[in-house]
VOLONU-699935 format. One record per residue: residue number from 1; residue in three letters; x, y, z of N, C-alpha, C in turn. Coordinates in steps of 0.02 Angstrom, whole numbers, plus 50000, padded with zeros to 5 digits. Example, Ala and Ser with C-alpha at 12.3 -4.5 7.8 and 13.67 -1.06 7.14 Angstrom:
BEGIN
<atom resi="1" resn="ALA" n_u="50660" n_v="49716" n_w="50390" ca_u="50615" ca_v="49775" ca_w="50390" c_u="50660" c_v="49835" c_w="50390"/>
<atom resi="2" resn="SER" n_u="50642" n_v="49888" n_w="50354" ca_u="50684" ca_v="49947" ca_w="50357" c_u="50645" c_v="50002" c_w="50394"/>
This chain:
BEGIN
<atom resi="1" resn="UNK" n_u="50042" n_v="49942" n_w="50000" ca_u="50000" ca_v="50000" ca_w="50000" c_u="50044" c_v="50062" c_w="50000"/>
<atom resi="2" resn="UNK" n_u="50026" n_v="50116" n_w="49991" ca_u="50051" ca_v="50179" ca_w="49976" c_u="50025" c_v="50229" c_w="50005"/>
<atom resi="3" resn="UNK" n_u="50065" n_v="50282" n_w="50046" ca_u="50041" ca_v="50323" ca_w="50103" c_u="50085" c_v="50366" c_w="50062"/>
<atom resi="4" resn="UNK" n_u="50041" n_v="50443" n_w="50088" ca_u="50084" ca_v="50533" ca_w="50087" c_u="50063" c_v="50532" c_w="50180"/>
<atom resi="5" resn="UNK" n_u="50137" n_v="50556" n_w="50187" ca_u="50124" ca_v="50575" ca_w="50263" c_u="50160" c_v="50656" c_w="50255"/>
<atom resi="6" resn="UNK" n_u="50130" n_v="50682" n_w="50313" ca_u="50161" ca_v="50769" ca_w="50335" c_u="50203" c_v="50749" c_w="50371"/>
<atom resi="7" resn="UNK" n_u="50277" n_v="50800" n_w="50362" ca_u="50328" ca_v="50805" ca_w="50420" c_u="50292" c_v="50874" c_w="50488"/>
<atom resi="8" resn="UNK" n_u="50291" n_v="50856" n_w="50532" ca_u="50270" ca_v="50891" ca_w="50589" c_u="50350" c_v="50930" c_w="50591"/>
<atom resi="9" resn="UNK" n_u="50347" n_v="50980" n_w="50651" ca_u="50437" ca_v="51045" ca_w="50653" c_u="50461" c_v="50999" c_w="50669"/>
<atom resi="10" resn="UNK" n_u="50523" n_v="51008" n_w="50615" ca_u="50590" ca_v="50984" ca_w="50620" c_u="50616" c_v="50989" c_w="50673"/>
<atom resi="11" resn="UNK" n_u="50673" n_v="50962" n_w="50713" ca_u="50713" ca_v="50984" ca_w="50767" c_u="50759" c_v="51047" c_w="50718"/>
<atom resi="12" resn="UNK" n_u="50796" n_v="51040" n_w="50671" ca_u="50837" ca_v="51093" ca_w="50679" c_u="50801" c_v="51152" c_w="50612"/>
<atom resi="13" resn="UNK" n_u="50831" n_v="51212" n_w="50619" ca_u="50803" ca_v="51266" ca_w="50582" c_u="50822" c_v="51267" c_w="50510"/>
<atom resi="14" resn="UNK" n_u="50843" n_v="51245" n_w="50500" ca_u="50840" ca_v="51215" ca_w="50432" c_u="50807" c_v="51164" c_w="50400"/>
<atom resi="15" resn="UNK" n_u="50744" n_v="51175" n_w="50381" ca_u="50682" ca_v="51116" ca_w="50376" c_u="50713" c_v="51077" c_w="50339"/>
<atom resi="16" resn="UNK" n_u="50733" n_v="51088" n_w="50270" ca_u="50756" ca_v="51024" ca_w="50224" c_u="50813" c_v="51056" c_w="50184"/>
<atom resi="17" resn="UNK" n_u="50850" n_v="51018" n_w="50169" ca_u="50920" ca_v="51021" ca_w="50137" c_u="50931" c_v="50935" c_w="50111"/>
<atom resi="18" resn="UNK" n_u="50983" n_v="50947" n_w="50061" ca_u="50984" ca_v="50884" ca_w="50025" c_u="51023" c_v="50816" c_w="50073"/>
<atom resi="19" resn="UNK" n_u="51061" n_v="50847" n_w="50140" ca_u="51094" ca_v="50819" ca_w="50193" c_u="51005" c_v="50778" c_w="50221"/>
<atom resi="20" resn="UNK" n_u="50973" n_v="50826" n_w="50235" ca_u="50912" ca_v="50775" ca_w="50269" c_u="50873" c_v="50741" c_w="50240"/>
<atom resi="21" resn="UNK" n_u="50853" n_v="50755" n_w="50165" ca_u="50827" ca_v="50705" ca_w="50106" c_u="50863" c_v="50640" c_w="50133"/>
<atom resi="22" resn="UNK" n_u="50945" n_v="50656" n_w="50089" ca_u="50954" ca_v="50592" ca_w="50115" c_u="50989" c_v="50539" c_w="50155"/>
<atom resi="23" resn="UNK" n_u="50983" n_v="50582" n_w="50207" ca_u="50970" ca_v="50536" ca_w="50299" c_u="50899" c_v="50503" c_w="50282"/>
<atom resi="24" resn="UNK" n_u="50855" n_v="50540" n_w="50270" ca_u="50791" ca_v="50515" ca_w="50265" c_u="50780" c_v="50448" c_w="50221"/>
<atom resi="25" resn="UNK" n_u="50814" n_v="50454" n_w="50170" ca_u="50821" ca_v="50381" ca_w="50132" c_u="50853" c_v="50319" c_w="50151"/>
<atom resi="26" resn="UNK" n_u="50909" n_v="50340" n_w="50174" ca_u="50963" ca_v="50302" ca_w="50188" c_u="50932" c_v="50270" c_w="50253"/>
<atom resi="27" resn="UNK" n_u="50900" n_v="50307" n_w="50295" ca_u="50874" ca_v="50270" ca_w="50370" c_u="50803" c_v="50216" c_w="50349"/>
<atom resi="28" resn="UNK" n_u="50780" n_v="50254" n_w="50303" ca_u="50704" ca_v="50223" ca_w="50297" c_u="50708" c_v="50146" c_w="50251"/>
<atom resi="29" resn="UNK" n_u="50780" n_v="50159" n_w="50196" ca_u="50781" ca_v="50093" ca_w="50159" c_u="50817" c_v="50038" c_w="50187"/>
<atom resi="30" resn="UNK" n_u="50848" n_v="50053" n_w="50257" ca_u="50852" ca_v="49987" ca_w="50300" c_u="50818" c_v="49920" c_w="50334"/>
<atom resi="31" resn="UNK" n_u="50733" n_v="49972" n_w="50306" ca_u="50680" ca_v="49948" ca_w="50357" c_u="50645" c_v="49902" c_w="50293"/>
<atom resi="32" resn="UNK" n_u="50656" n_v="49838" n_w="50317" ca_u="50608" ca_v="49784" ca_w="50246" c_u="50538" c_v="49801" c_w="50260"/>
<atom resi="33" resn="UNK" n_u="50538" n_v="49786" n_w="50180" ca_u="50464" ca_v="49819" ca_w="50150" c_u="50441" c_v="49867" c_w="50137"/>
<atom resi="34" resn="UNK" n_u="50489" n_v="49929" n_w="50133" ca_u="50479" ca_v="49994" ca_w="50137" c_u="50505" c_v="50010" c_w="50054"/>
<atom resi="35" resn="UNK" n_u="50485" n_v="50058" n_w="49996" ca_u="50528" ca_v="50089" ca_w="49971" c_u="50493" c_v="50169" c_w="49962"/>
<atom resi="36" resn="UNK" n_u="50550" n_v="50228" n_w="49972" ca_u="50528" ca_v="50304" ca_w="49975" c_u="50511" c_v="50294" c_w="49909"/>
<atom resi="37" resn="UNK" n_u="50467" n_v="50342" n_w="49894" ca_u="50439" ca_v="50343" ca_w="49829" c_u="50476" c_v="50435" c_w="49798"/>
<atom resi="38" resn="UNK" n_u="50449" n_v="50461" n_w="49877" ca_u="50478" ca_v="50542" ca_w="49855" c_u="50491" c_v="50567" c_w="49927"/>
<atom resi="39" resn="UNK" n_u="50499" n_v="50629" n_w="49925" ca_u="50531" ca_v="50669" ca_w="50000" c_u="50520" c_v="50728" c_w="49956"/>
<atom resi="40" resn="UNK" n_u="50467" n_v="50754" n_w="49975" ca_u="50452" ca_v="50816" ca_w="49945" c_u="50462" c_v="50895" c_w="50005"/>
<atom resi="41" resn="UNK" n_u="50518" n_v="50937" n_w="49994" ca_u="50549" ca_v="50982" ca_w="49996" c_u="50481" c_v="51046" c_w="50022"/>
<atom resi="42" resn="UNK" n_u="50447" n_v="51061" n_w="49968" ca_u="50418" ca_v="51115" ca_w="49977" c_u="50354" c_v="51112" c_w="50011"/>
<atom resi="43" resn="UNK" n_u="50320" n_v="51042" n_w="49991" ca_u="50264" ca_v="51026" ca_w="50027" c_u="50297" c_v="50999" c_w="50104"/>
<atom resi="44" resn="UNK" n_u="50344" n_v="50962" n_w="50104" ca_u="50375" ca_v="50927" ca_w="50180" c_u="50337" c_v="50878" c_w="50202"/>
<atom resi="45" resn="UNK" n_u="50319" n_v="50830" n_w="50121" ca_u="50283" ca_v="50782" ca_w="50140" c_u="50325" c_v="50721" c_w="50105"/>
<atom resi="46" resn="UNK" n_u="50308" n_v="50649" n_w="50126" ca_u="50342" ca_v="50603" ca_w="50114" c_u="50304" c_v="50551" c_w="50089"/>
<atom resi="47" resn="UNK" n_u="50318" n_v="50509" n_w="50049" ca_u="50281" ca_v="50465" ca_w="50014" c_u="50315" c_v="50400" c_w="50018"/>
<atom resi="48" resn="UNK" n_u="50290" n_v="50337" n_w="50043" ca_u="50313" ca_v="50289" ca_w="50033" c_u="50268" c_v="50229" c_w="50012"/>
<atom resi="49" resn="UNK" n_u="50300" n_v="50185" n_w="49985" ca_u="50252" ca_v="50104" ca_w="49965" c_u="50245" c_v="50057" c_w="50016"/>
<atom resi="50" resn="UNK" n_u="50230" n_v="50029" n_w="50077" ca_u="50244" ca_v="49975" ca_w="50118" c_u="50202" c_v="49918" c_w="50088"/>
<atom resi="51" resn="UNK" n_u="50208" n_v="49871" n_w="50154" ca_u="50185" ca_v="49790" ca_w="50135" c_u="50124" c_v="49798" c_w="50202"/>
<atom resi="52" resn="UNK" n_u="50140" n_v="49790" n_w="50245" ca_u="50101" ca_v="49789" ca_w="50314" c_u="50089" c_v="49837" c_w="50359"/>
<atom resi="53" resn="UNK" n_u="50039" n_v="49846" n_w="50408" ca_u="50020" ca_v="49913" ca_w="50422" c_u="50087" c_v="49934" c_w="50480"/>
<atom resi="54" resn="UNK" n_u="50115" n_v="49871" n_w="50512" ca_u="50175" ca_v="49853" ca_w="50565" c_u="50238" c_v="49904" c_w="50537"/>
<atom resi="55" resn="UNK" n_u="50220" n_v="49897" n_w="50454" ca_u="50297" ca_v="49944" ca_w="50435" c_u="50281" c_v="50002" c_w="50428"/>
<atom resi="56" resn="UNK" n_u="50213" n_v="50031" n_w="50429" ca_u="50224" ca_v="50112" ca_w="50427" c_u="50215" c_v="50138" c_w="50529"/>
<atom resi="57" resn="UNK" n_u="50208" n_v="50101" n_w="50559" ca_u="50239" ca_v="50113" ca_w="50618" c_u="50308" c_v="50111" c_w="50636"/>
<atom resi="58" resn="UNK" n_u="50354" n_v="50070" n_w="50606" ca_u="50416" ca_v="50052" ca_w="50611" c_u="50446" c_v="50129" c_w="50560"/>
<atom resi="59" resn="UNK" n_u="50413" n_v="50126" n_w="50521" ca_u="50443" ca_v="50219" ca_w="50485" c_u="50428" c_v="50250" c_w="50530"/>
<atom resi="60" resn="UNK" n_u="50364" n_v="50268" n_w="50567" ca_u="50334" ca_v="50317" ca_w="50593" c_u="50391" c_v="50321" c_w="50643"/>
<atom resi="61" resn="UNK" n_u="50409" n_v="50265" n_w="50699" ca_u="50473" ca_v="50298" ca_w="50744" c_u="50538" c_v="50303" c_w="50721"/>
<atom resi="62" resn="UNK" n_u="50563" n_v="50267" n_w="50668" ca_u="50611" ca_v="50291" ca_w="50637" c_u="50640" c_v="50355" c_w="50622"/>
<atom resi="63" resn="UNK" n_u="50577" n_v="50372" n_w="50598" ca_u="50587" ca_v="50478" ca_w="50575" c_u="50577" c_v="50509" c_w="50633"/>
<atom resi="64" resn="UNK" n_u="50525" n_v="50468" n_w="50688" ca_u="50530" ca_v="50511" ca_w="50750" c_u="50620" c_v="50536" c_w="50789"/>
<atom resi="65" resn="UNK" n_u="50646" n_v="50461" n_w="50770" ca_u="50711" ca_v="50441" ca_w="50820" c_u="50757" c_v="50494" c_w="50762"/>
<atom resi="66" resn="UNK" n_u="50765" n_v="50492" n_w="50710" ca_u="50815" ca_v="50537" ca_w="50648" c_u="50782" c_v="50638" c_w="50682"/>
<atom resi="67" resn="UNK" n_u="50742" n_v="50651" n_w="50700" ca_u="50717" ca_v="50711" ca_w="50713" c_u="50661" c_v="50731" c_w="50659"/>
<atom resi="68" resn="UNK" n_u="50637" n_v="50690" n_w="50620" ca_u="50604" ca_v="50714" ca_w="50567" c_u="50532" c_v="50669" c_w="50594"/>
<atom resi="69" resn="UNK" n_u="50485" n_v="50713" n_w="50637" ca_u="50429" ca_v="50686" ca_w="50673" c_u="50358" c_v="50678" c_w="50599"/>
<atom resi="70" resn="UNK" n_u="50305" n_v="50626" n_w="50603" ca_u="50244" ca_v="50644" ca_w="50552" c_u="50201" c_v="50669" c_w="50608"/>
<atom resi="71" resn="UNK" n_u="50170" n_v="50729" n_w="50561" ca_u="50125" ca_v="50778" ca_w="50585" c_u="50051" c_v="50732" c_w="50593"/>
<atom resi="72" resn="UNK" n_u="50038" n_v="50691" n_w="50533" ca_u="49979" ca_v="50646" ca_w="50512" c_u="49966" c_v="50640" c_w="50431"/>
<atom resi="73" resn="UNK" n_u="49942" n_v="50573" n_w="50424" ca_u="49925" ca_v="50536" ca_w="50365" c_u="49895" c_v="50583" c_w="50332"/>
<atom resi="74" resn="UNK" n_u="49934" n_v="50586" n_w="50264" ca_u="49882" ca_v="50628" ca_w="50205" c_u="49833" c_v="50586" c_w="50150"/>
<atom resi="75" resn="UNK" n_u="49847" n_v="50526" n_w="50149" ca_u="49811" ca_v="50510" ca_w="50097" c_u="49858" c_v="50429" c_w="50085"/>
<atom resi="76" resn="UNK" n_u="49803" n_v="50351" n_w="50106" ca_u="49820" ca_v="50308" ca_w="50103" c_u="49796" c_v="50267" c_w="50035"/>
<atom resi="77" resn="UNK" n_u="49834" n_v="50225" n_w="50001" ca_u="49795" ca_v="50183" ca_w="49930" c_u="49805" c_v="50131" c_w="49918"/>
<atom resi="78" resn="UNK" n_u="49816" n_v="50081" n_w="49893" ca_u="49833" ca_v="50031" ca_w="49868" c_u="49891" c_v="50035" c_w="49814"/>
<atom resi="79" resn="UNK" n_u="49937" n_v="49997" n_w="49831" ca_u="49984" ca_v="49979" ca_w="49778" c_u="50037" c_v="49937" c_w="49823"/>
<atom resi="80" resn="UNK" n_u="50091" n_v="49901" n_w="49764" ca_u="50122" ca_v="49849" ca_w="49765" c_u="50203" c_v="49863" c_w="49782"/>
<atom resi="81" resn="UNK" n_u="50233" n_v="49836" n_w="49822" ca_u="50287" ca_v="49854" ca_w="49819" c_u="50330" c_v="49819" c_w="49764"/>
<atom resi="82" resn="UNK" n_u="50310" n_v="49761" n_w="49763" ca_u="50352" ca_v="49693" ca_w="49725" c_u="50302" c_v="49718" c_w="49666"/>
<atom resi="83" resn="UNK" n_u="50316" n_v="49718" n_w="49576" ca_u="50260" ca_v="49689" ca_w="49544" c_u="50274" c_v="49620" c_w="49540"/>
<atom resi="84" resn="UNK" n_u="50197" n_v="49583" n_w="49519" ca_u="50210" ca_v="49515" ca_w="49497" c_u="50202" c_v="49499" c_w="49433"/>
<atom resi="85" resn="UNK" n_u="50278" n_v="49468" n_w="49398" ca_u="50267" ca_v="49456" ca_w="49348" c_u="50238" c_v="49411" c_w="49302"/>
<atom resi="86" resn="UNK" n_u="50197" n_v="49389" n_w="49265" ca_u="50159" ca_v="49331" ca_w="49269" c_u="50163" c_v="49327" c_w="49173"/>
């Protein structure tokens, strides 16, 4: 499935720079079943694909623990992380 989440205030005063993009990647593609789709800058919203509802909690404290807190869910859908090829 596929979530847009809001970043809630940053810890530091510099909301986004290409240094926190990608911390933000690099921390989040450790976590199986996850892939970022985008890290959007101007909106300060984040988009990812998961498998189970277990891994967008496992993001959710991840970005908490990196300083990059979610404000709340923008908009959840359906889609695949794997396609299947058939």
């Amino acid at each position: 499935m596929k979530v847009l989440m809001k970043f809630d205030q940053l810890k530091n005063d510099n909301l986004y720079d290409t240094n926190c993009e990608w911390k933000i990647c690099r921390n989040l593609s450790r976590i199986m079943d996850v892939k970022v789709v985008n890290v959007n800058e101007n909106k300060h919203t984040l988009s990812i694909i998961y498998e189970n509802p277990k891994t967008v909690s496992k993001v959710i404290d991840e970005l908490r623990r990196i300083g990059c807190p979610i404000k709340y869910t923008i908009k959840t859908s359906k889609a695949e992380l794997f396609r299947r090829l058939e």
